[in-house]
mmCIF file of the N, C-alpha and C atoms, coordinates in Angstrom:
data_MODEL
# 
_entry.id   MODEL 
# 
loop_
_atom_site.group_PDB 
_atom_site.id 
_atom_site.type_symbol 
_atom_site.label_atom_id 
_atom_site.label_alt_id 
_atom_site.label_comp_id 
_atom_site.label_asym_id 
_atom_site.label_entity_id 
_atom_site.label_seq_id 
_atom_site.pdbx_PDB_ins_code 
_atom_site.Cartn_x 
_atom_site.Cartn_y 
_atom_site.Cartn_z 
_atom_site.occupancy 
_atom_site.B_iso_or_equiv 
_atom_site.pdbx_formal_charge 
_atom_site.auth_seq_id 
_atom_site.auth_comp_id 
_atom_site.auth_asym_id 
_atom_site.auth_atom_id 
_atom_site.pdbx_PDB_model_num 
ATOM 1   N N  . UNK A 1 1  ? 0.848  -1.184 0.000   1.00 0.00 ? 1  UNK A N  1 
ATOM 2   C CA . UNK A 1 1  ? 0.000  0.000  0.000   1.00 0.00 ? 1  UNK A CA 1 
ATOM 3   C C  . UNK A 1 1  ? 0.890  1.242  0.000   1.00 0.00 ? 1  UNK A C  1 
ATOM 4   N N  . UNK A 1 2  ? 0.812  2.053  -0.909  1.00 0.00 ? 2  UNK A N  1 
ATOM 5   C CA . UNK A 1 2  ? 1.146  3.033  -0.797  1.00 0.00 ? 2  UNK A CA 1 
ATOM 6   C C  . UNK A 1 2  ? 1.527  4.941  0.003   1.00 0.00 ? 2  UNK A C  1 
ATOM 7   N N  . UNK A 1 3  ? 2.369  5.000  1.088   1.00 0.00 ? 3  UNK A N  1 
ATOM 8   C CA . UNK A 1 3  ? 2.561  5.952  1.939   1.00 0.00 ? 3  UNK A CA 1 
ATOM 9   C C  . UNK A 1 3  ? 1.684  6.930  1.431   1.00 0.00 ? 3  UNK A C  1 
ATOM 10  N N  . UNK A 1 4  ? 1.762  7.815  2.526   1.00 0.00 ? 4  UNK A N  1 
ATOM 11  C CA . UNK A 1 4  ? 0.987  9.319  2.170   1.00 0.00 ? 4  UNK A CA 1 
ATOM 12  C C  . UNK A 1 4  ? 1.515  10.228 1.211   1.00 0.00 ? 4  UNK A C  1 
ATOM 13  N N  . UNK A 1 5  ? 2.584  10.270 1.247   1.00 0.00 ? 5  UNK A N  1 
ATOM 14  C CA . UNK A 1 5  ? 3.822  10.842 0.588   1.00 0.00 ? 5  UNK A CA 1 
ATOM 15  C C  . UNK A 1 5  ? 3.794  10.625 -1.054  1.00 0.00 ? 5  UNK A C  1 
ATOM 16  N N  . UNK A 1 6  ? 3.836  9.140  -1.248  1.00 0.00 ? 6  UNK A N  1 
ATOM 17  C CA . UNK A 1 6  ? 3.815  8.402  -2.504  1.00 0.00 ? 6  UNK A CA 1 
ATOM 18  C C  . UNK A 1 6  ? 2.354  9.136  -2.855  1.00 0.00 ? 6  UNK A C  1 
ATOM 19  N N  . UNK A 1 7  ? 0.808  8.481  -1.917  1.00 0.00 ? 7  UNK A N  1 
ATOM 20  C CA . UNK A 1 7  ? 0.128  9.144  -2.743  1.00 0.00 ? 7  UNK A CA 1 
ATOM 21  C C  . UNK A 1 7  ? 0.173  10.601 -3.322  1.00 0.00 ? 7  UNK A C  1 
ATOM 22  N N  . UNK A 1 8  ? 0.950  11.564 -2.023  1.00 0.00 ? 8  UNK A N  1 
ATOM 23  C CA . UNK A 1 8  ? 0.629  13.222 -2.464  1.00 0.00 ? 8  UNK A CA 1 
ATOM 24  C C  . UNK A 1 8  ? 1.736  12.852 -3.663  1.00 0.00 ? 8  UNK A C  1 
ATOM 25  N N  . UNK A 1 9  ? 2.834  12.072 -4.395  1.00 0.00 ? 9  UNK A N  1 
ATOM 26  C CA . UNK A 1 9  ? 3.459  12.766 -5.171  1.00 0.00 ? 9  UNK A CA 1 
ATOM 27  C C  . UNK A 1 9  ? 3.115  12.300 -6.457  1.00 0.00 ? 9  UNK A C  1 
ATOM 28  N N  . UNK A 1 10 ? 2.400  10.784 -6.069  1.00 0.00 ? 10 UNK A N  1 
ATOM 29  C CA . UNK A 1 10 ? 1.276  10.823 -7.517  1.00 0.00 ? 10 UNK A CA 1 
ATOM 30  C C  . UNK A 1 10 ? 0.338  11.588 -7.982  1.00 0.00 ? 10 UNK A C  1 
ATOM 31  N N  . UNK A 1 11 ? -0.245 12.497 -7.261  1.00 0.00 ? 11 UNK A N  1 
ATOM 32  C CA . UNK A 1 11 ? -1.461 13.022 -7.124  1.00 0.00 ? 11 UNK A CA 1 
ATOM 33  C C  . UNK A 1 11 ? -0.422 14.262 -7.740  1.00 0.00 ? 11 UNK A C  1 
ATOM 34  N N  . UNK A 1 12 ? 0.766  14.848 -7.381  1.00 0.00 ? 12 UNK A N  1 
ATOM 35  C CA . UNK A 1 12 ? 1.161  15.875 -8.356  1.00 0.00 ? 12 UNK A CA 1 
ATOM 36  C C  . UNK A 1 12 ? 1.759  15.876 -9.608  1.00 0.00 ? 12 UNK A C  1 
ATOM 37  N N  . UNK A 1 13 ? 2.033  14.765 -10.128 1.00 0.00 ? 13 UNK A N  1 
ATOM 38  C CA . UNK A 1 13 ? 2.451  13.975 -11.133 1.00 0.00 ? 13 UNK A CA 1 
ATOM 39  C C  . UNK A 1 13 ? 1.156  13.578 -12.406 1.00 0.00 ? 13 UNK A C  1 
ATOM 40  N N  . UNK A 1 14 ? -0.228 13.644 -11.389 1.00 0.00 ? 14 UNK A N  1 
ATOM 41  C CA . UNK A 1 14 ? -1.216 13.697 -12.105 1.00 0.00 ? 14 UNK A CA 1 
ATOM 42  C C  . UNK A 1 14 ? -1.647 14.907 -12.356 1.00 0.00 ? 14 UNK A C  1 
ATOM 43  N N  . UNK A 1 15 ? -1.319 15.872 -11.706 1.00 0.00 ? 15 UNK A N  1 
ATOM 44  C CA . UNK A 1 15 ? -1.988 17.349 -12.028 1.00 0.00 ? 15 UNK A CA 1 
ATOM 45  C C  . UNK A 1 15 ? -0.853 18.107 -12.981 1.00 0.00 ? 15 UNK A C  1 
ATOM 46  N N  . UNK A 1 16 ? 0.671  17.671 -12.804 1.00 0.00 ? 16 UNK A N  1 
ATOM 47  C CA . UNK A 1 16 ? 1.092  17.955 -14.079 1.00 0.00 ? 16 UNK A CA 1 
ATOM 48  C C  . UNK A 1 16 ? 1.153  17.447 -15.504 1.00 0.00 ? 16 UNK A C  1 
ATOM 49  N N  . UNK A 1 17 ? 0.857  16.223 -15.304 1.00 0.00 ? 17 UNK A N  1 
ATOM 50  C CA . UNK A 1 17 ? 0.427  15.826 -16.671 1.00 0.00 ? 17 UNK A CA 1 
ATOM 51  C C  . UNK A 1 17 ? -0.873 16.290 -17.451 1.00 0.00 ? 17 UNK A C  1 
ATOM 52  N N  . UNK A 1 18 ? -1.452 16.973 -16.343 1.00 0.00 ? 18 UNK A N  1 
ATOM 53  C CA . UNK A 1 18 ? -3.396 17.550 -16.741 1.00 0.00 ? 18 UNK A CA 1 
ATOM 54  C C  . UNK A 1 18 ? -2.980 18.668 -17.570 1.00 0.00 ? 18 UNK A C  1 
ATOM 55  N N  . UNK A 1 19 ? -2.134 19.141 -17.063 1.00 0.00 ? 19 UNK A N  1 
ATOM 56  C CA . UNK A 1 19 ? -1.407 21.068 -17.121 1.00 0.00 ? 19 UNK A CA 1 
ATOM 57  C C  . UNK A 1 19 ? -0.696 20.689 -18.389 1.00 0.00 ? 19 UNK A C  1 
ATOM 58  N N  . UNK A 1 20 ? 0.243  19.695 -18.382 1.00 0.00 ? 20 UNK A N  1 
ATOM 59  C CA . UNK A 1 20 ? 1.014  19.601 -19.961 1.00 0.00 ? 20 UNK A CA 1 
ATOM 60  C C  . UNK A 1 20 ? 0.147  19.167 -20.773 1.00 0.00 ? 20 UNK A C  1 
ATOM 61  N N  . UNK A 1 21 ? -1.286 18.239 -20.530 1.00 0.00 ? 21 UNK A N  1 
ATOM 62  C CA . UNK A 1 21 ? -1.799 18.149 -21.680 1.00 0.00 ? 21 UNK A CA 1 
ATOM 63  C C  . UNK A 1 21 ? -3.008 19.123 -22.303 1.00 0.00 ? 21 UNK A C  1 
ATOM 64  N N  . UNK A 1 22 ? -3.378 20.048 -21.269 1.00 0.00 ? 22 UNK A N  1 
ATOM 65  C CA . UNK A 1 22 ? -3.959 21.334 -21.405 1.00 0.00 ? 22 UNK A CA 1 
ATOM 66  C C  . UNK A 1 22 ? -3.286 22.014 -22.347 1.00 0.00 ? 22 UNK A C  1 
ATOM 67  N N  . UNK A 1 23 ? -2.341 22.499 -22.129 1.00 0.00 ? 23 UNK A N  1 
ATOM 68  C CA . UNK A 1 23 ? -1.037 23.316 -23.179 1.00 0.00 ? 23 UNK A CA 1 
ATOM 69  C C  . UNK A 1 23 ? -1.491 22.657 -24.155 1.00 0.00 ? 23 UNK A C  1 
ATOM 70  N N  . UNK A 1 24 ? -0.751 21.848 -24.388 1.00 0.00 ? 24 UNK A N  1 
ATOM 71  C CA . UNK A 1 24 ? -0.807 20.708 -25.448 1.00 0.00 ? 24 UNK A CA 1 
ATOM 72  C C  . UNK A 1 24 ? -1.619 21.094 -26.060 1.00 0.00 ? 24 UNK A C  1 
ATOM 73  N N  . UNK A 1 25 ? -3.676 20.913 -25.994 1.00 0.00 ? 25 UNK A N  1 
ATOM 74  C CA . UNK A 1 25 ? -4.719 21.255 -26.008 1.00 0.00 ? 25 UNK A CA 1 
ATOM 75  C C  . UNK A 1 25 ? -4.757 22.836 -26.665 1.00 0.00 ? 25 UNK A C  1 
ATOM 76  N N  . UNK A 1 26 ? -4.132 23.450 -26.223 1.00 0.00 ? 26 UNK A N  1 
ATOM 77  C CA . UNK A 1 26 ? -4.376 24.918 -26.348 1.00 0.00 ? 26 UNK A CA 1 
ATOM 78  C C  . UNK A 1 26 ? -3.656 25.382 -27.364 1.00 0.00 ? 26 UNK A C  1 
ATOM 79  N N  . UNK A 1 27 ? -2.694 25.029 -28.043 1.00 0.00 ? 27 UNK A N  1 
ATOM 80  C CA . UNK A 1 27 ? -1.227 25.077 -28.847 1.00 0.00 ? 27 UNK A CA 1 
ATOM 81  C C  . UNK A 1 27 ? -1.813 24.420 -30.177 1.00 0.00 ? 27 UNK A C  1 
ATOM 82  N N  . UNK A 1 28 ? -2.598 23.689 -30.105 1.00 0.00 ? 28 UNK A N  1 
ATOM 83  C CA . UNK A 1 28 ? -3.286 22.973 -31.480 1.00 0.00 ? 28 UNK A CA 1 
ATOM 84  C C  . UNK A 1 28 ? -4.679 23.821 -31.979 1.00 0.00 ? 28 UNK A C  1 
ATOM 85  N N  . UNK A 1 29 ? -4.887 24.536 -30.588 1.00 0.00 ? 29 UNK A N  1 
ATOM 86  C CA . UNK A 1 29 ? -6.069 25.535 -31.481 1.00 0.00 ? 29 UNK A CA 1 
ATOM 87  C C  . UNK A 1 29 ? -6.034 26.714 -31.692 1.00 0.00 ? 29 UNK A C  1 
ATOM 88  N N  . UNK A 1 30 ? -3.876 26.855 -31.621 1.00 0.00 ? 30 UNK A N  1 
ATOM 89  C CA . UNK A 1 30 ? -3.609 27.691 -32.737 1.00 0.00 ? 30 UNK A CA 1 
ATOM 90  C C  . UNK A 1 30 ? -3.264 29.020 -31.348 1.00 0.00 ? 30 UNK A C  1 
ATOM 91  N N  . UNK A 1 31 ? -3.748 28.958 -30.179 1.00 0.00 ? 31 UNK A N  1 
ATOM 92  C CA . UNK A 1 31 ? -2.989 29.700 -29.415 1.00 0.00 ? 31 UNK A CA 1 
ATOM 93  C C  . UNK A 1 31 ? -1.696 30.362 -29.279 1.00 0.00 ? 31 UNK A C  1 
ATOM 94  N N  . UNK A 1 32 ? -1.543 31.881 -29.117 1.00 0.00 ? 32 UNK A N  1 
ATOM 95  C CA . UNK A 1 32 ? 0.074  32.168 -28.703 1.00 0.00 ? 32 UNK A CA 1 
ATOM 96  C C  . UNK A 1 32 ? 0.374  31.338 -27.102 1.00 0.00 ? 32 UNK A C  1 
ATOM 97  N N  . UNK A 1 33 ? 1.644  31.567 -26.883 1.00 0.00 ? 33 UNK A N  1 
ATOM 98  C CA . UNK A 1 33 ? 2.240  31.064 -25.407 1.00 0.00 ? 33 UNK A CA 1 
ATOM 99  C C  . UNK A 1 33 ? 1.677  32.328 -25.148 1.00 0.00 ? 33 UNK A C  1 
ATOM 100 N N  . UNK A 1 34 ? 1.565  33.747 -25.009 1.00 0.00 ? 34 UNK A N  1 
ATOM 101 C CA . UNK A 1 34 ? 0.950  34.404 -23.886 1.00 0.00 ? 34 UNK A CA 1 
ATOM 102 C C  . UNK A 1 34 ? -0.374 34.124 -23.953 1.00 0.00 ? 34 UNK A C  1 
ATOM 103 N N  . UNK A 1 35 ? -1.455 33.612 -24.714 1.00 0.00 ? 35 UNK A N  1 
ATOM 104 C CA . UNK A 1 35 ? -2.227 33.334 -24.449 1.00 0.00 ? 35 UNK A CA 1 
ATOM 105 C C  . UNK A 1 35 ? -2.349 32.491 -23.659 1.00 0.00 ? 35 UNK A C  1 
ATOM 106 N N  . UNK A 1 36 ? -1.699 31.488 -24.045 1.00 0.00 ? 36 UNK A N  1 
ATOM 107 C CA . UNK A 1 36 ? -1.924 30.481 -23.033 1.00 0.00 ? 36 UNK A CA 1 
ATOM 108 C C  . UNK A 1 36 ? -1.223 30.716 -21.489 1.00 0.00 ? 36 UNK A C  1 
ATOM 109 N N  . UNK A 1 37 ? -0.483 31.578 -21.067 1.00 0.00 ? 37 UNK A N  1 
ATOM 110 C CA . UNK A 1 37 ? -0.079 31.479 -20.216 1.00 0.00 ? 37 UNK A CA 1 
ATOM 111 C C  . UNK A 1 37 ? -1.132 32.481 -18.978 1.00 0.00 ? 37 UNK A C  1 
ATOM 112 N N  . UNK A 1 38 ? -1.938 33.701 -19.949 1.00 0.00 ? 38 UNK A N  1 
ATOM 113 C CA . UNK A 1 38 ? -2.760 33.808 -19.094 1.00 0.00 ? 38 UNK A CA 1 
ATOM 114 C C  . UNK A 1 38 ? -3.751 33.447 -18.749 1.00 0.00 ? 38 UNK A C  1 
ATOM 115 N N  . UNK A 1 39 ? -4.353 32.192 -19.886 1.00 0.00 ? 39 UNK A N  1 
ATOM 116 C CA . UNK A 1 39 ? -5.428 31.108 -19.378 1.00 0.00 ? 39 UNK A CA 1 
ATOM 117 C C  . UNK A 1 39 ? -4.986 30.620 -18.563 1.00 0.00 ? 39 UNK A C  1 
ATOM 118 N N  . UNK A 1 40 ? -4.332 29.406 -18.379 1.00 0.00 ? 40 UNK A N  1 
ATOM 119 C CA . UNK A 1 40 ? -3.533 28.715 -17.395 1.00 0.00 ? 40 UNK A CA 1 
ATOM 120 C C  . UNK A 1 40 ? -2.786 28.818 -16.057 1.00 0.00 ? 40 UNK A C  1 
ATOM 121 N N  . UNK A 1 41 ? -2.294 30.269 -16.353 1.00 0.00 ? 41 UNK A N  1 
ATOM 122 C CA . UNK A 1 41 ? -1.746 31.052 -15.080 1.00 0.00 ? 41 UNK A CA 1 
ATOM 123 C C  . UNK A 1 41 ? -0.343 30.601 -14.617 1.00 0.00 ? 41 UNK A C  1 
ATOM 124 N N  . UNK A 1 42 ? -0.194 30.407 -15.820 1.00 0.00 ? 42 UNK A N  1 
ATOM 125 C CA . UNK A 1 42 ? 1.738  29.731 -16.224 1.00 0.00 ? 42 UNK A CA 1 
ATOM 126 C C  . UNK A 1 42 ? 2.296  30.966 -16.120 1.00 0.00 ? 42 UNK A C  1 
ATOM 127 N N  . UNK A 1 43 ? 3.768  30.358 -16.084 1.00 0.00 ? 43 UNK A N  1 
ATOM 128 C CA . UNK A 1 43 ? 4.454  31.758 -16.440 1.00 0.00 ? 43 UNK A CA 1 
ATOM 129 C C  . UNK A 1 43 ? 4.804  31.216 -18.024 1.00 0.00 ? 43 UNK A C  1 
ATOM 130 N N  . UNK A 1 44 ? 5.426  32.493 -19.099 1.00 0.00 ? 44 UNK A N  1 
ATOM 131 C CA . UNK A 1 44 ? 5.563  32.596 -19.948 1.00 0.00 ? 44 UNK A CA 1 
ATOM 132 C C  . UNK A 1 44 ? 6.817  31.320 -19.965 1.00 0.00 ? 44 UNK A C  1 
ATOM 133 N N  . UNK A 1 45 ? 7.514  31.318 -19.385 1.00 0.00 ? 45 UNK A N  1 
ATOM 134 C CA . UNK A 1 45 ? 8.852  30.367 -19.410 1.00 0.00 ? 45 UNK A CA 1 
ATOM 135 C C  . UNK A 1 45 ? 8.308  28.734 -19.091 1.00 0.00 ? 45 UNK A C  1 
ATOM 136 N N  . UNK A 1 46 ? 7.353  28.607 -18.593 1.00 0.00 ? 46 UNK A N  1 
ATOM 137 C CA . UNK A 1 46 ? 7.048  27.558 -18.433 1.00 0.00 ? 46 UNK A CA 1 
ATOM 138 C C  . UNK A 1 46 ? 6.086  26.924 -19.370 1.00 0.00 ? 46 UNK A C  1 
ATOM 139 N N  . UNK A 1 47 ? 5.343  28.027 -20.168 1.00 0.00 ? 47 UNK A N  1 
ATOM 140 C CA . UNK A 1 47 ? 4.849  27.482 -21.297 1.00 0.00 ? 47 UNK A CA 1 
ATOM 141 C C  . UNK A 1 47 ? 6.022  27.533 -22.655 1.00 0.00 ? 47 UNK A C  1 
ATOM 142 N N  . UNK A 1 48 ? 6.930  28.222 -22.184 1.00 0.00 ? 48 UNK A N  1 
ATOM 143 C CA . UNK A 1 48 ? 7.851  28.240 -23.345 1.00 0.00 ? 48 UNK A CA 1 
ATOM 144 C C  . UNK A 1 48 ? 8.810  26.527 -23.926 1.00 0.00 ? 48 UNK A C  1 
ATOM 145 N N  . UNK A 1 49 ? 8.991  26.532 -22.200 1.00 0.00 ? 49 UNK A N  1 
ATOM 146 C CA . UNK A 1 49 ? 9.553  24.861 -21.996 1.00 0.00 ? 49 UNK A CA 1 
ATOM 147 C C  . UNK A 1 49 ? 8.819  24.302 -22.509 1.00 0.00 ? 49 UNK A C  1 
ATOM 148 N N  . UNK A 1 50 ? 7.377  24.066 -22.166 1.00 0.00 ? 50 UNK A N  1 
ATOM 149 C CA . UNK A 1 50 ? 6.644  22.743 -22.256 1.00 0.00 ? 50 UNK A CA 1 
ATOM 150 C C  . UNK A 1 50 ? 5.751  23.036 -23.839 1.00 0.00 ? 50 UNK A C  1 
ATOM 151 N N  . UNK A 1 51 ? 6.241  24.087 -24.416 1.00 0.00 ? 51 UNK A N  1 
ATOM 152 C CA . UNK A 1 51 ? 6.066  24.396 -26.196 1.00 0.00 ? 51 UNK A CA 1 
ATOM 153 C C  . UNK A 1 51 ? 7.420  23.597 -27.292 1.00 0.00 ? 51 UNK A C  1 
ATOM 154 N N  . UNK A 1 52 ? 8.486  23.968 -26.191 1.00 0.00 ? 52 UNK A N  1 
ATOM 155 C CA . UNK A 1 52 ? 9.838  23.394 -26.807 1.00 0.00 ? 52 UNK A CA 1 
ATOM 156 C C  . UNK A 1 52 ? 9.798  22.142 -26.952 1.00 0.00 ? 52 UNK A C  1 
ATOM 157 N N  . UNK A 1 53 ? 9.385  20.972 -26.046 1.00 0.00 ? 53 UNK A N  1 
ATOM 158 C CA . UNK A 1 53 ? 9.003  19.358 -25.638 1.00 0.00 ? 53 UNK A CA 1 
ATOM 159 C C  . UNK A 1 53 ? 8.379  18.820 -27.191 1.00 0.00 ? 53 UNK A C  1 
ATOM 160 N N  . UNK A 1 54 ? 8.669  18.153 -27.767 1.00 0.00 ? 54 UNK A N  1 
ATOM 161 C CA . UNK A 1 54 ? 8.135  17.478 -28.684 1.00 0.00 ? 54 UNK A CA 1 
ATOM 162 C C  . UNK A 1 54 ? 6.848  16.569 -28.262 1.00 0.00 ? 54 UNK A C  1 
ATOM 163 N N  . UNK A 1 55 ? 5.801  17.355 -28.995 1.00 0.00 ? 55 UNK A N  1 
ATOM 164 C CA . UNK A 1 55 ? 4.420  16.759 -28.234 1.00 0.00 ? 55 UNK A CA 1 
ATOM 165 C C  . UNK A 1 55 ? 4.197  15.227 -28.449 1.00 0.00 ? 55 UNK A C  1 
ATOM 166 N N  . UNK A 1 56 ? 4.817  14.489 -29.141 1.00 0.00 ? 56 UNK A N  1 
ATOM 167 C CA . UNK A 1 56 ? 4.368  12.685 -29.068 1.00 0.00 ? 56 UNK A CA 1 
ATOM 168 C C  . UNK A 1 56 ? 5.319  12.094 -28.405 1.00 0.00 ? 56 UNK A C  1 
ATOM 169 N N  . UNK A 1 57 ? 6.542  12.949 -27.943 1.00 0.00 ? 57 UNK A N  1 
ATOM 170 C CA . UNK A 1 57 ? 7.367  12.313 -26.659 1.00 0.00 ? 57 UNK A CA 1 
ATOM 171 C C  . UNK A 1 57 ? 6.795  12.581 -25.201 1.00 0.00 ? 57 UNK A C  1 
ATOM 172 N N  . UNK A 1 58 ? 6.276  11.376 -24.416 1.00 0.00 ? 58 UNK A N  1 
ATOM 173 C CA . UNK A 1 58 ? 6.089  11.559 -23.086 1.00 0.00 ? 58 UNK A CA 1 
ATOM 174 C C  . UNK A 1 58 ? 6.527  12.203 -22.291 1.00 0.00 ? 58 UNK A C  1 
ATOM 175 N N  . UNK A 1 59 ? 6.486  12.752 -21.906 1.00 0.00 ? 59 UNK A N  1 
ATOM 176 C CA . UNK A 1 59 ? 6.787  14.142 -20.800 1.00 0.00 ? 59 UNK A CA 1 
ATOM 177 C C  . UNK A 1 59 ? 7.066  13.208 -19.328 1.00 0.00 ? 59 UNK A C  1 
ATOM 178 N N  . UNK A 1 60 ? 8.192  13.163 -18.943 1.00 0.00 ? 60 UNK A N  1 
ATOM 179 C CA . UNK A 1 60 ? 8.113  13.082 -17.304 1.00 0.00 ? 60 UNK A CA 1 
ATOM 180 C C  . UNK A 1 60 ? 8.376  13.922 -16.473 1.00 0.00 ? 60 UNK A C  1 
ATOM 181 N N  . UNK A 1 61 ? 8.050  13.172 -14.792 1.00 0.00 ? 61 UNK A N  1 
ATOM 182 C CA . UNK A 1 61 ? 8.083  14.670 -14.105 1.00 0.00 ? 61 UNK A CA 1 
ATOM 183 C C  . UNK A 1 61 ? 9.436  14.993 -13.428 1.00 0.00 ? 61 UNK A C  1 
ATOM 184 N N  . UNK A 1 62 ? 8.732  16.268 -13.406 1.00 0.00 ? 62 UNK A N  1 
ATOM 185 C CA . UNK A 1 62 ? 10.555 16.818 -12.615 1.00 0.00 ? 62 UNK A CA 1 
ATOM 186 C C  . UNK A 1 62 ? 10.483 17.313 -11.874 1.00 0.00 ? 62 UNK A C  1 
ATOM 187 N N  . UNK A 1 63 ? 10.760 17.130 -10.564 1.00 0.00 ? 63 UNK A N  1 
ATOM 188 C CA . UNK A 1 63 ? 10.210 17.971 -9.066  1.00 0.00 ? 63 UNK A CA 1 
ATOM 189 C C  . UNK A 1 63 ? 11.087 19.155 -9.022  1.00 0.00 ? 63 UNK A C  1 
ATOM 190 N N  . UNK A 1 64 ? 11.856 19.200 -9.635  1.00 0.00 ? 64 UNK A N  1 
ATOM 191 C CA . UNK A 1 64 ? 12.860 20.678 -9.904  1.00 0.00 ? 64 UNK A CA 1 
ATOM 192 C C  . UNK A 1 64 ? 11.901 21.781 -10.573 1.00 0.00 ? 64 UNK A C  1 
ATOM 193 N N  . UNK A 1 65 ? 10.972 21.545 -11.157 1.00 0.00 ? 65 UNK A N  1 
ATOM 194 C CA . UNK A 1 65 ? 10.470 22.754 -11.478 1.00 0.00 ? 65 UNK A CA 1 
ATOM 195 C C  . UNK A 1 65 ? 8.786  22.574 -11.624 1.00 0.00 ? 65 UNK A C  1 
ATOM 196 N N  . UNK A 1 66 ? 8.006  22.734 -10.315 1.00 0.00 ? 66 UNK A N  1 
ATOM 197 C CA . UNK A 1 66 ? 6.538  22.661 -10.360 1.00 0.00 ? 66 UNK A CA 1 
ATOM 198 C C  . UNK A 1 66 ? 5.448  23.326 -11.266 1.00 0.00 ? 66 UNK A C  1 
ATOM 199 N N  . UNK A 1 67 ? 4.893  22.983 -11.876 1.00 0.00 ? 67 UNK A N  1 
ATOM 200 C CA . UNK A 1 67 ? 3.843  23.638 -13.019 1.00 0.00 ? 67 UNK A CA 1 
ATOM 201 C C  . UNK A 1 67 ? 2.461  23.666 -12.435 1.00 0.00 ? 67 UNK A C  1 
ATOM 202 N N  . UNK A 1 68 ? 2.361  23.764 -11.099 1.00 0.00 ? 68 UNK A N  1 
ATOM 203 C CA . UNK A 1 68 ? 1.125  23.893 -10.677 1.00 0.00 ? 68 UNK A CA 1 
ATOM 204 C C  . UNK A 1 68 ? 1.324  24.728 -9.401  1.00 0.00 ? 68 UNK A C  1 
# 
C-alpha cells in the first residue's frame, strides 16, 4: 500500500500531466504562449519549456520545477 507521501506525489504527477496536456490542447487551437499562459496562469517560461518538448514524446516529471 502506498505511503501518504507516494500518494501526495502521484497526485502531483497527475496534475502535471493535466497542465502539460492542457497546453498541449491549447497550442493545437492555434494559441500564442501568452495566451496560453494567461489562461492557465503559467508563467511565460514555463509554457515556453513545455512548447519546446516534442508533443508525441512523453513528458516526465521533474520535481525541480513545479507547473502547478
Amino acid at each position: 500500500m502506498p505511503t501518504t507521501t507516494e500518494l501526495a506525489q502521484q497526485r502531483a504527477e497527475q496534475a502535471q500531466q493535466q497542465v502539460r496536456q492542457i497546453v498541449r490542447n491549447l497550442r493545437q487551437t492555434g494559441m500564442t504562449a501568452d495566451q496560453i499562459a494567461r489562461v492557465t496562469g503559467l508563467s511565460l517560461e514555463q509554457v515556453d519549456t513545455l512548447r519546446a518538448i516534442n508533443p508525441k514524446k512523453p513528458i516526465g516529471f521533474n520535481p525541480c520545477c513545479s507547473l502547478v
